[in-house]
VEXBA-601818 format. One record per residue: x, y, z of N, C-alpha, C in turn; residue in one letter; residue number from 1. Coordinates in steps of 0.001 Angstrom, whole numbers. Layout:
REM VEXBA-601818
bado nu = X, nv = Y, nw = Z, cau = X, cav = Y, caw = Z, cu = X, cv = Y, cw = Z, residuo = a, num = NUM;
...
This chain:
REM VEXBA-601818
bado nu = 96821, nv = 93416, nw = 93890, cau = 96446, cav = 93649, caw = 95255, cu = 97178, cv = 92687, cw = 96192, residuo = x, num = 1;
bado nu = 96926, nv = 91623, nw = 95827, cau = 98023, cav = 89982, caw = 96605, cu = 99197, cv = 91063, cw = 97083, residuo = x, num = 2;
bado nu = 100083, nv = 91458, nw = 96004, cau = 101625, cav = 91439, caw = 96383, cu = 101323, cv = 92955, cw = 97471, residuo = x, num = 3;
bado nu = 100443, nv = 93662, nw = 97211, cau = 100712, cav = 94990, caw = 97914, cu = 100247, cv = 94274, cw = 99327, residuo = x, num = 4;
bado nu = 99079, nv = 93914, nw = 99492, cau = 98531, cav = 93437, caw = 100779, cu = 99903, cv = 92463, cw = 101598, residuo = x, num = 5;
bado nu = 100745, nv = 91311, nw = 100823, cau = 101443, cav = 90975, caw = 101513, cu = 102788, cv = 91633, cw = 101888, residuo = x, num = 6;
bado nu = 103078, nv = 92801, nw = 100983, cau = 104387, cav = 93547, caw = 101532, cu = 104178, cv = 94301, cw = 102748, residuo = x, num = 7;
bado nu = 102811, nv = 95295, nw = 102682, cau = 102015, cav = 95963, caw = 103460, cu = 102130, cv = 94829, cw = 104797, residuo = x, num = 8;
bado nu = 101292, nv = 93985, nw = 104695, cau = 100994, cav = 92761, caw = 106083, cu = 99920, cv = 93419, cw = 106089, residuo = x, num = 9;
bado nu = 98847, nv = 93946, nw = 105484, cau = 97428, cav = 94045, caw = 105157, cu = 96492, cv = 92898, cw = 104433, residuo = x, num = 10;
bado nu = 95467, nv = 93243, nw = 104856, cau = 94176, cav = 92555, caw = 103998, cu = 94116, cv = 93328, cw = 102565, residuo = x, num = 11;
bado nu = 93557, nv = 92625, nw = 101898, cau = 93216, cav = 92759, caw = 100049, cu = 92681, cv = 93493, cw = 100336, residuo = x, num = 12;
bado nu = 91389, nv = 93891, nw = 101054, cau = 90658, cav = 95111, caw = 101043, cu = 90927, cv = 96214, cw = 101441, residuo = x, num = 13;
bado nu = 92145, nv = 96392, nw = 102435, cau = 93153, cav = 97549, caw = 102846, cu = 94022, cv = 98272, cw = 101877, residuo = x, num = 14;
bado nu = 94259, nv = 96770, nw = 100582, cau = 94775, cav = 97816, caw = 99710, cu = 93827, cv = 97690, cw = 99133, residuo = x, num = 15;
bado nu = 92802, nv = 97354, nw = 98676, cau = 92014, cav = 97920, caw = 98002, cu = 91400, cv = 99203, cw = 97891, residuo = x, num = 16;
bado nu = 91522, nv = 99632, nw = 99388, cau = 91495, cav = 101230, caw = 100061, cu = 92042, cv = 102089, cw = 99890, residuo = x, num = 17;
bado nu = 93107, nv = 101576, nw = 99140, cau = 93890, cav = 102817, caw = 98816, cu = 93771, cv = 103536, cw = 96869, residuo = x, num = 18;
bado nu = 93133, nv = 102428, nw = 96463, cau = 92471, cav = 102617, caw = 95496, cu = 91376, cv = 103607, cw = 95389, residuo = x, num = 19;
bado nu = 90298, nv = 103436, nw = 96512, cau = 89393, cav = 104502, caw = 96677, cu = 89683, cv = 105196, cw = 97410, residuo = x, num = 20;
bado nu = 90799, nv = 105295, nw = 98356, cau = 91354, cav = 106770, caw = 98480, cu = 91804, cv = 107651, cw = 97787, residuo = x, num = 21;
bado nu = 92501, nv = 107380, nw = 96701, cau = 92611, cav = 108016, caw = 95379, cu = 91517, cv = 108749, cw = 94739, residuo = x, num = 22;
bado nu = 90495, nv = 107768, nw = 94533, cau = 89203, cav = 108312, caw = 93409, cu = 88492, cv = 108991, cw = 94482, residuo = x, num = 23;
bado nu = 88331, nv = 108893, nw = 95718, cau = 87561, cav = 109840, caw = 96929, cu = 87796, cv = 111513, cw = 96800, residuo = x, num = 24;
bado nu = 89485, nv = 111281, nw = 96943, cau = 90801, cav = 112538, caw = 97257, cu = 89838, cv = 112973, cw = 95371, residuo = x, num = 25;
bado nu = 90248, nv = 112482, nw = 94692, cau = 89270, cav = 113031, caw = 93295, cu = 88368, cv = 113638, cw = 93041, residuo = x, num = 26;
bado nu = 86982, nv = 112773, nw = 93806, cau = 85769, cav = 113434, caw = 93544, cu = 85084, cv = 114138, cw = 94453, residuo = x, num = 27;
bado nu = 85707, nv = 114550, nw = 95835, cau = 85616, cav = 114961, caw = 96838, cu = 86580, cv = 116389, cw = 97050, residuo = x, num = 28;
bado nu = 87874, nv = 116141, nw = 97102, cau = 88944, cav = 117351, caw = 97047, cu = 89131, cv = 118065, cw = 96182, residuo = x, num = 29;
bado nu = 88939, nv = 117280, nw = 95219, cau = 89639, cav = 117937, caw = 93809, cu = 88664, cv = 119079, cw = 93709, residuo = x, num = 30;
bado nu = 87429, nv = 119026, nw = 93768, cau = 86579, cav = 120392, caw = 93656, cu = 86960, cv = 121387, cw = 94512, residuo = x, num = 31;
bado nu = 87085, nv = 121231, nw = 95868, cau = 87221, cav = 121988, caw = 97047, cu = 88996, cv = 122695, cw = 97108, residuo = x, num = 32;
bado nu = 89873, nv = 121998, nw = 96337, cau = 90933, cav = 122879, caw = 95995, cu = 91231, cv = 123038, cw = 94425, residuo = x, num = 33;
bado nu = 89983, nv = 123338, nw = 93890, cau = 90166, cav = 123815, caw = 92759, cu = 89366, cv = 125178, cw = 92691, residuo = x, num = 34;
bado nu = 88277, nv = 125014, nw = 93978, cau = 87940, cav = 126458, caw = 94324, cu = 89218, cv = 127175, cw = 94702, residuo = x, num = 35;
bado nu = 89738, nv = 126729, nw = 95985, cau = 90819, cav = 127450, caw = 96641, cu = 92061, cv = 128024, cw = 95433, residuo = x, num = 36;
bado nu = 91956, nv = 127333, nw = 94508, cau = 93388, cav = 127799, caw = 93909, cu = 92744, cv = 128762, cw = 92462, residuo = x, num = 37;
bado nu = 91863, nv = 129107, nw = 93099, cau = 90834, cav = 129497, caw = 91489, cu = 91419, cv = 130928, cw = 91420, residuo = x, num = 38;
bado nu = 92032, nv = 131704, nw = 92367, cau = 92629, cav = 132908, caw = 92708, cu = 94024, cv = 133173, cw = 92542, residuo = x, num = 39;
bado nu = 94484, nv = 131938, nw = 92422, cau = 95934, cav = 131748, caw = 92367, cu = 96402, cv = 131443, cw = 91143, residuo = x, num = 40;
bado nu = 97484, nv = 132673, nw = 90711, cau = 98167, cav = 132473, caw = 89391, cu = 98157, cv = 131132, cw = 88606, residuo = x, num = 41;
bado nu = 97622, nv = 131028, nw = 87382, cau = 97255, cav = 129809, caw = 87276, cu = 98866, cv = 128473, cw = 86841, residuo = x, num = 42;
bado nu = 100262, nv = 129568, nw = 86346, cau = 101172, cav = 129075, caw = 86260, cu = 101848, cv = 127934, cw = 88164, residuo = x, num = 43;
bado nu = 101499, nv = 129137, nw = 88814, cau = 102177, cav = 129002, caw = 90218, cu = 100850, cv = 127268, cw = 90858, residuo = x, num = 44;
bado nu = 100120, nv = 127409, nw = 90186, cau = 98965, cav = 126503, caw = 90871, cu = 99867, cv = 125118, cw = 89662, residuo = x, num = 45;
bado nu = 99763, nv = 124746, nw = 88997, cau = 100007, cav = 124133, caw = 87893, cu = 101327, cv = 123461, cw = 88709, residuo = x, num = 46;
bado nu = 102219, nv = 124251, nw = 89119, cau = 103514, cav = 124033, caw = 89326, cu = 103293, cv = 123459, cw = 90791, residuo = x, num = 47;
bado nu = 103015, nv = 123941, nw = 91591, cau = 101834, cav = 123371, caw = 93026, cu = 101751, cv = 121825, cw = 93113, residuo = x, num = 48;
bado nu = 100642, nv = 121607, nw = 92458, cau = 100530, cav = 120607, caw = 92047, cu = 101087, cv = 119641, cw = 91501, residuo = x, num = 49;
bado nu = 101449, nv = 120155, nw = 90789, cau = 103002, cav = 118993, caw = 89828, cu = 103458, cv = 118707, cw = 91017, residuo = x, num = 50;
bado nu = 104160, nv = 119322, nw = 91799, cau = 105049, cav = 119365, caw = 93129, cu = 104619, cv = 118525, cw = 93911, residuo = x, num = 51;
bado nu = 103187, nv = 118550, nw = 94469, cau = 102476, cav = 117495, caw = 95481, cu = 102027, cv = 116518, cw = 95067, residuo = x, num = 52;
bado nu = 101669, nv = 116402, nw = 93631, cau = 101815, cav = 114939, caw = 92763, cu = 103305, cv = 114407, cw = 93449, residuo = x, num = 53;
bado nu = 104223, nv = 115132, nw = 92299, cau = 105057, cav = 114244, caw = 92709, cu = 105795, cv = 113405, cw = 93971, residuo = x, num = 54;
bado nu = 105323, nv = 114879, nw = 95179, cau = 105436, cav = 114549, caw = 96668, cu = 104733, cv = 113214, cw = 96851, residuo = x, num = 55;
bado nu = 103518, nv = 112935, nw = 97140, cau = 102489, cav = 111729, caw = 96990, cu = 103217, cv = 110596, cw = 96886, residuo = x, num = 56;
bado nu = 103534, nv = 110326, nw = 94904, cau = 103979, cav = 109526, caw = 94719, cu = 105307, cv = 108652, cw = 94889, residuo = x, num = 57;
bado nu = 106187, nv = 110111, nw = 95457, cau = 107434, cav = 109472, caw = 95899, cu = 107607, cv = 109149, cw = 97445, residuo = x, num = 58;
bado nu = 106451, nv = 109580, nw = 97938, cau = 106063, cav = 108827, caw = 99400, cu = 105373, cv = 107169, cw = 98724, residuo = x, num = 59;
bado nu = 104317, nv = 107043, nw = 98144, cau = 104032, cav = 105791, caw = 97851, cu = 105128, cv = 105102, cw = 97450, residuo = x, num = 60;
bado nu = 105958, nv = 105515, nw = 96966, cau = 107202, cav = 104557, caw = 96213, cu = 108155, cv = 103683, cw = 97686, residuo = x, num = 61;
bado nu = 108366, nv = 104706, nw = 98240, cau = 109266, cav = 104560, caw = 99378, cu = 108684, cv = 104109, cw = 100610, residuo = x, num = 62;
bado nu = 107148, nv = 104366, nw = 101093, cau = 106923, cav = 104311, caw = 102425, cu = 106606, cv = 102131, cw = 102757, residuo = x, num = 63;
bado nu = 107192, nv = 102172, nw = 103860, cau = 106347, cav = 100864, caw = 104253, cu = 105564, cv = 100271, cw = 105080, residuo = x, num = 64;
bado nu = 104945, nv = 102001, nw = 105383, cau = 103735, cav = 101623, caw = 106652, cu = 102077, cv = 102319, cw = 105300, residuo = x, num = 65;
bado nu = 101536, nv = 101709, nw = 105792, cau = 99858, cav = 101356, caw = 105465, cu = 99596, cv = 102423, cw = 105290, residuo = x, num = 66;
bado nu = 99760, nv = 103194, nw = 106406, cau = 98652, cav = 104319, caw = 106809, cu = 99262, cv = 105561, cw = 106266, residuo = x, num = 67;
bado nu = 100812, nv = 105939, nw = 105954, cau = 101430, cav = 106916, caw = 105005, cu = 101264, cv = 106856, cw = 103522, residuo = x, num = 68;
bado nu = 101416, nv = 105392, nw = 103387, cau = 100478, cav = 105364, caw = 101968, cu = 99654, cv = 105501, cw = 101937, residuo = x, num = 69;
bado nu = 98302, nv = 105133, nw = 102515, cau = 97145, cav = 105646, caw = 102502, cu = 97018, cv = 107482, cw = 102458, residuo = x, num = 70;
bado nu = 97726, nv = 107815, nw = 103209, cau = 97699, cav = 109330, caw = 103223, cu = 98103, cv = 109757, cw = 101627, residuo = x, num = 71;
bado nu = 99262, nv = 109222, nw = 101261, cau = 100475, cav = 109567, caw = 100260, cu = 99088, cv = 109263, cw = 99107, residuo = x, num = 72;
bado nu = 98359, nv = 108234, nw = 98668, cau = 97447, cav = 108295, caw = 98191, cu = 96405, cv = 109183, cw = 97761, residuo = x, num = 73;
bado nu = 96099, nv = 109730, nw = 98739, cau = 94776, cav = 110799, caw = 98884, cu = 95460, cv = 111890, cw = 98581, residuo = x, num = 74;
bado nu = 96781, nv = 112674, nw = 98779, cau = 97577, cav = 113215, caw = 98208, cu = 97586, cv = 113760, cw = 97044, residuo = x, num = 75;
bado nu = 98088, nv = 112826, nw = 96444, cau = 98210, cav = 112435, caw = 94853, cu = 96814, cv = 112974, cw = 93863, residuo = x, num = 76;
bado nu = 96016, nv = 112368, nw = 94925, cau = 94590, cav = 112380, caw = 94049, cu = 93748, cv = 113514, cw = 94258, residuo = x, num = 77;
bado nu = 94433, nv = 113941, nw = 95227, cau = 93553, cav = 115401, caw = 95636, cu = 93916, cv = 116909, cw = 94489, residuo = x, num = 78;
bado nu = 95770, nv = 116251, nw = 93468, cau = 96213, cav = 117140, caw = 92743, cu = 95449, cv = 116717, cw = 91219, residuo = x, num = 79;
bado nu = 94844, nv = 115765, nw = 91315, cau = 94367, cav = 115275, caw = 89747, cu = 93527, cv = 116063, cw = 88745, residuo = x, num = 80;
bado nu = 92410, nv = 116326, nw = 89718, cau = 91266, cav = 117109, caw = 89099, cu = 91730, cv = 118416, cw = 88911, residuo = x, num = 81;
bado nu = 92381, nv = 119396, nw = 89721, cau = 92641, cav = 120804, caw = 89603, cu = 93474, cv = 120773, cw = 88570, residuo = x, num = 82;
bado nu = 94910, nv = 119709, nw = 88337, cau = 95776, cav = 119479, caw = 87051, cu = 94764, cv = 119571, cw = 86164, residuo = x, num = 83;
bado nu = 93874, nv = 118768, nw = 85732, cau = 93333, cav = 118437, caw = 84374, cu = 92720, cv = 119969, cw = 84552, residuo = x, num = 84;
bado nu = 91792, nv = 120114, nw = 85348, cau = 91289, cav = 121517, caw = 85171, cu = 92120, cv = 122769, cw = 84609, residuo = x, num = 85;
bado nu = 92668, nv = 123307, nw = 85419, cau = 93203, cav = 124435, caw = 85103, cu = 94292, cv = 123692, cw = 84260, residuo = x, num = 86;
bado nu = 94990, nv = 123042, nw = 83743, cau = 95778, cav = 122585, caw = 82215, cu = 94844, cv = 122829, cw = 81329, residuo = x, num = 87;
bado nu = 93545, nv = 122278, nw = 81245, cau = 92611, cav = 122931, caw = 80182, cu = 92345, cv = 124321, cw = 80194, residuo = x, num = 88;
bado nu = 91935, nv = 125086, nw = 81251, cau = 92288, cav = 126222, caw = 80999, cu = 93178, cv = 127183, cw = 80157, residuo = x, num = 89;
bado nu = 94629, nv = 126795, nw = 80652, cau = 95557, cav = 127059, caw = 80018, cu = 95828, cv = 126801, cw = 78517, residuo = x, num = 90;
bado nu = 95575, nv = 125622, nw = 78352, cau = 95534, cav = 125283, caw = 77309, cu = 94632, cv = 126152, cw = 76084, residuo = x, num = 91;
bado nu = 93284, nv = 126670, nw = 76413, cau = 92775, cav = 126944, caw = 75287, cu = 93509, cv = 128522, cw = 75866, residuo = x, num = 92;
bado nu = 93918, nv = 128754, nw = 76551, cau = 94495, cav = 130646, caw = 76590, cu = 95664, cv = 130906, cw = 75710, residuo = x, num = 93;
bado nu = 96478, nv = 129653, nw = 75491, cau = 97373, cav = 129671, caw = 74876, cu = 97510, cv = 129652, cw = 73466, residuo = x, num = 94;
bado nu = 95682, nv = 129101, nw = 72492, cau = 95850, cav = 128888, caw = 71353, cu = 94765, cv = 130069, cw = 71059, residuo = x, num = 95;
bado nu = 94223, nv = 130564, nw = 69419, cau = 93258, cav = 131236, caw = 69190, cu = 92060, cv = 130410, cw = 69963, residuo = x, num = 96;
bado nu = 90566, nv = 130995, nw = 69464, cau = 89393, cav = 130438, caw = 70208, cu = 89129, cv = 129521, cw = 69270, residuo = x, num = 97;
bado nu = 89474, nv = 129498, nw = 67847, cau = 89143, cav = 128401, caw = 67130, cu = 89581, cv = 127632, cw = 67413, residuo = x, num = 98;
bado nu = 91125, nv = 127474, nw = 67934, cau = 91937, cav = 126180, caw = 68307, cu = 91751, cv = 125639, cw = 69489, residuo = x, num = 99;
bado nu = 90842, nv = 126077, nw = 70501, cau = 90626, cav = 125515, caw = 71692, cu = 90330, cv = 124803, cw = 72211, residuo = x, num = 100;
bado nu = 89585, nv = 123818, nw = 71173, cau = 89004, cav = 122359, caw = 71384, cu = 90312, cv = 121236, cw = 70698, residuo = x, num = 101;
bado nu = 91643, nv = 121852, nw = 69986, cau = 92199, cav = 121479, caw = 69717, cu = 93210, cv = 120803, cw = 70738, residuo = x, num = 102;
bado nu = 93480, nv = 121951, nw = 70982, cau = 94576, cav = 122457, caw = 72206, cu = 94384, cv = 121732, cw = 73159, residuo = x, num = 103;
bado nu = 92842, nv = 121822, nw = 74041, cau = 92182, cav = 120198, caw = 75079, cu = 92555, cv = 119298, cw = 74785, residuo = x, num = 104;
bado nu = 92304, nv = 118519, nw = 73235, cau = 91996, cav = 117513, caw = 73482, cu = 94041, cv = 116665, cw = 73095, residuo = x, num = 105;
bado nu = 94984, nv = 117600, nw = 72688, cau = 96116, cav = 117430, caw = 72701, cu = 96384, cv = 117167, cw = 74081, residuo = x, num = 106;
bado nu = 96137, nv = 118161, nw = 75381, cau = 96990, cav = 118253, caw = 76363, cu = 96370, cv = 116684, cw = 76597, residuo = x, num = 107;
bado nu = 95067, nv = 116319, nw = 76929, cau = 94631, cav = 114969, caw = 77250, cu = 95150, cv = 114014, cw = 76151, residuo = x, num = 108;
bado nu = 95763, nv = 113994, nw = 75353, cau = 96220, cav = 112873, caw = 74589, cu = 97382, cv = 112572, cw = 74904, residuo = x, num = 109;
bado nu = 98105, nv = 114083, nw = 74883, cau = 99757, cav = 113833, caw = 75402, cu = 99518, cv = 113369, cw = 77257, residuo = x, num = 110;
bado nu = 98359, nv = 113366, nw = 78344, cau = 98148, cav = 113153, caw = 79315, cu = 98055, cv = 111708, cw = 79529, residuo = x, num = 111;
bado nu = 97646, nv = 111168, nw = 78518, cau = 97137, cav = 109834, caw = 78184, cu = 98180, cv = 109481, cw = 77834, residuo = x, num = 112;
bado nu = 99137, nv = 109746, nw = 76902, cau = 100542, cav = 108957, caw = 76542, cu = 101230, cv = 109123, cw = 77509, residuo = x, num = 113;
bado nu = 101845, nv = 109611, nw = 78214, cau = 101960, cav = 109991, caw = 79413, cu = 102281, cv = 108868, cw = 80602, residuo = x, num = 114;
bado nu = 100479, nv = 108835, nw = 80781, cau = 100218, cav = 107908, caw = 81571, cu = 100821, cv = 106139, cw = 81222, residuo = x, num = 115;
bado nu = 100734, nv = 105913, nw = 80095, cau = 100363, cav = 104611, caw = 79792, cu = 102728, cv = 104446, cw = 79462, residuo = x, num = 116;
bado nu = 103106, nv = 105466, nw = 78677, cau = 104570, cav = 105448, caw = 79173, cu = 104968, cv = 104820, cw = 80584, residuo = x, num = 117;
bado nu = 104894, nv = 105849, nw = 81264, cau = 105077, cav = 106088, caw = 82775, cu = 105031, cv = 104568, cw = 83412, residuo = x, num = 118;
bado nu = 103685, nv = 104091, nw = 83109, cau = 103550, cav = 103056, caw = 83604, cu = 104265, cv = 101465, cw = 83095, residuo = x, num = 119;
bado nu = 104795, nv = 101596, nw = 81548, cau = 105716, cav = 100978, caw = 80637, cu = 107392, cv = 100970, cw = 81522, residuo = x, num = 120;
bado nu = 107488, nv = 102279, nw = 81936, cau = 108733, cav = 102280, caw = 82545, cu = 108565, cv = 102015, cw = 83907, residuo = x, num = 121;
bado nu = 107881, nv = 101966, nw = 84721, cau = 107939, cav = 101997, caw = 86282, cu = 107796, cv = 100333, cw = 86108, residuo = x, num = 122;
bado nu = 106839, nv = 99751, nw = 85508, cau = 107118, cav = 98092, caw = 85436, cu = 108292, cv = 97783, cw = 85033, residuo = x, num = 123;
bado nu = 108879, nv = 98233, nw = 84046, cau = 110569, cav = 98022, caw = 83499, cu = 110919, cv = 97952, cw = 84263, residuo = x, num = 124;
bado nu = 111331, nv = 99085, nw = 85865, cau = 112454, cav = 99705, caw = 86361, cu = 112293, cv = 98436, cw = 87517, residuo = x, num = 125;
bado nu = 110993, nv = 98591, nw = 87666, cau = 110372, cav = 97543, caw = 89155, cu = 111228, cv = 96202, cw = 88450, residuo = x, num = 126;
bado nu = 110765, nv = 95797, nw = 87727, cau = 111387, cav = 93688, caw = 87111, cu = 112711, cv = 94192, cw = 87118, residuo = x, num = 127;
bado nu = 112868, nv = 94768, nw = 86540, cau = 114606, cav = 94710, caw = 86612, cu = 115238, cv = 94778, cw = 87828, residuo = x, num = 128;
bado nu = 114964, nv = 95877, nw = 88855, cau = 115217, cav = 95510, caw = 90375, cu = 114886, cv = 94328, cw = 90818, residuo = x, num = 129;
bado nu = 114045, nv = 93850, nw = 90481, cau = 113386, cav = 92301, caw = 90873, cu = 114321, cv = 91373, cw = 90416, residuo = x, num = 130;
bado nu = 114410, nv = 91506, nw = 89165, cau = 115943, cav = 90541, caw = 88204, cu = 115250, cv = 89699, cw = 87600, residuo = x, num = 131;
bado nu = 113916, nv = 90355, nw = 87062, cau = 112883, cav = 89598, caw = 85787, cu = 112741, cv = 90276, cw = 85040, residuo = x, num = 132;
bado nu = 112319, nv = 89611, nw = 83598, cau = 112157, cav = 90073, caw = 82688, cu = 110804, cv = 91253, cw = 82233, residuo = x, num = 133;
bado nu = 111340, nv = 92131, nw = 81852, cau = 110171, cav = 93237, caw = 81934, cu = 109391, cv = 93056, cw = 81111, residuo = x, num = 134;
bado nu = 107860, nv = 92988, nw = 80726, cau = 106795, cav = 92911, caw = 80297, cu = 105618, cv = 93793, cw = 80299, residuo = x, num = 135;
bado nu = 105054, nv = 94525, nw = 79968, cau = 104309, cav = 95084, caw = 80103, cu = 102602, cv = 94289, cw = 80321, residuo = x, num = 136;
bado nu = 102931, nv = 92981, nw = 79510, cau = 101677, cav = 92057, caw = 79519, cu = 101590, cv = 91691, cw = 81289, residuo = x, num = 137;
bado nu = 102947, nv = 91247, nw = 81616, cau = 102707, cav = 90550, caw = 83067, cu = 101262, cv = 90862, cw = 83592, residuo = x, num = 138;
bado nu = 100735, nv = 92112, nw = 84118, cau = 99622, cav = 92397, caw = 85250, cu = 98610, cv = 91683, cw = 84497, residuo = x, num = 139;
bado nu = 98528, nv = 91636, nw = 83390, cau = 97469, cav = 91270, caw = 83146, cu = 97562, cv = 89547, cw = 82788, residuo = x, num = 140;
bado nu = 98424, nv = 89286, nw = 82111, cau = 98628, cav = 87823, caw = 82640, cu = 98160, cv = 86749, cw = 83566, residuo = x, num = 141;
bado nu = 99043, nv = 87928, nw = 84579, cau = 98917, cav = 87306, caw = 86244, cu = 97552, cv = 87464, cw = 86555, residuo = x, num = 142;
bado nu = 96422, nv = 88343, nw = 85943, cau = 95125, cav = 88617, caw = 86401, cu = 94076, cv = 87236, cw = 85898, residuo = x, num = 143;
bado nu = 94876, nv = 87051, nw = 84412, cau = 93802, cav = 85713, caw = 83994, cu = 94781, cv = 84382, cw = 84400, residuo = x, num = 144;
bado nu = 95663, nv = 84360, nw = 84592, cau = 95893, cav = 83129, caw = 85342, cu = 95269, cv = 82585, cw = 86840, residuo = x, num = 145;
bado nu = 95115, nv = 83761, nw = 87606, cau = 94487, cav = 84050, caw = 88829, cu = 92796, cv = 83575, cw = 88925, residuo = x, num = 146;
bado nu = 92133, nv = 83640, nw = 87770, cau = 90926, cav = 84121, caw = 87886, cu = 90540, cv = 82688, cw = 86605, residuo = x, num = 147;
């Protein structure tokens, strides 16, 4: 939070806001356009989404005002819930009915590797622009040295 609040020229709790703008855009949007897209080809929705994920996040990457990230945030998080949703969907349409609890709990595993990759490389890519050594331990390091 330190480094975002001081690049930002925000308070800790401003970015902390953007944290629960995320999980808000989640438990708030994500229902309300998962109705809306409940009509919509479920390939073309899937692809949607991917799209405004990635829109989101490549505004968070780039922007350096507060309040576009904040938006770029809620964004992001508003595509989360309908992804996992209708991917499960898909997912069990694609296997028999016996395999359908299979098929779930793959797409969320490969979702989960995924995630925890993603985040292996975006710290890589970040230290190395920085011209430090990449770690994956660092955040958390820096959390118990802090504390």
């Amino acid at each position: 939070m330190t480094q975002v609040s001081e690049s930002l020229h925000i308070t800790e709790g401003q970015a902390g806001n953007l944290i629960t703008a995320y999980a808000l855009a989640i438990v708030v949007g994500g229902p309300i356009l998962m109705l809306a897209l409940s009509k919509v080809d479920k390939r073309k929705a899937l692809l949607s989404l991917l799209g405004l994920f990635i829109l989101g996040n490549l505004i968070s990457a780039t922007t350096h005002s507060y309040h576009l990230l904040l938006l770029s945030r809620v964004l992001s998080g508003l595509t989360q819930g309908p992804f996992y949703g209708i991917g499960a969907v898909v997912a069990t349409q694609l296997v028999s009915e016996k395999m359908a609890g299979r098929a779930v709990g793959q797409m969320f595993a490969g979702l989960t590797l995924a995630t925890c990759l993603a985040y292996l490389l975006a710290l890589g890519l970040a230290m190395s622009l920085a011209g430090t050594q990449p770690s994956g331990r660092l955040p958390y390091l820096e959390y118990w040295q802090r504390y």
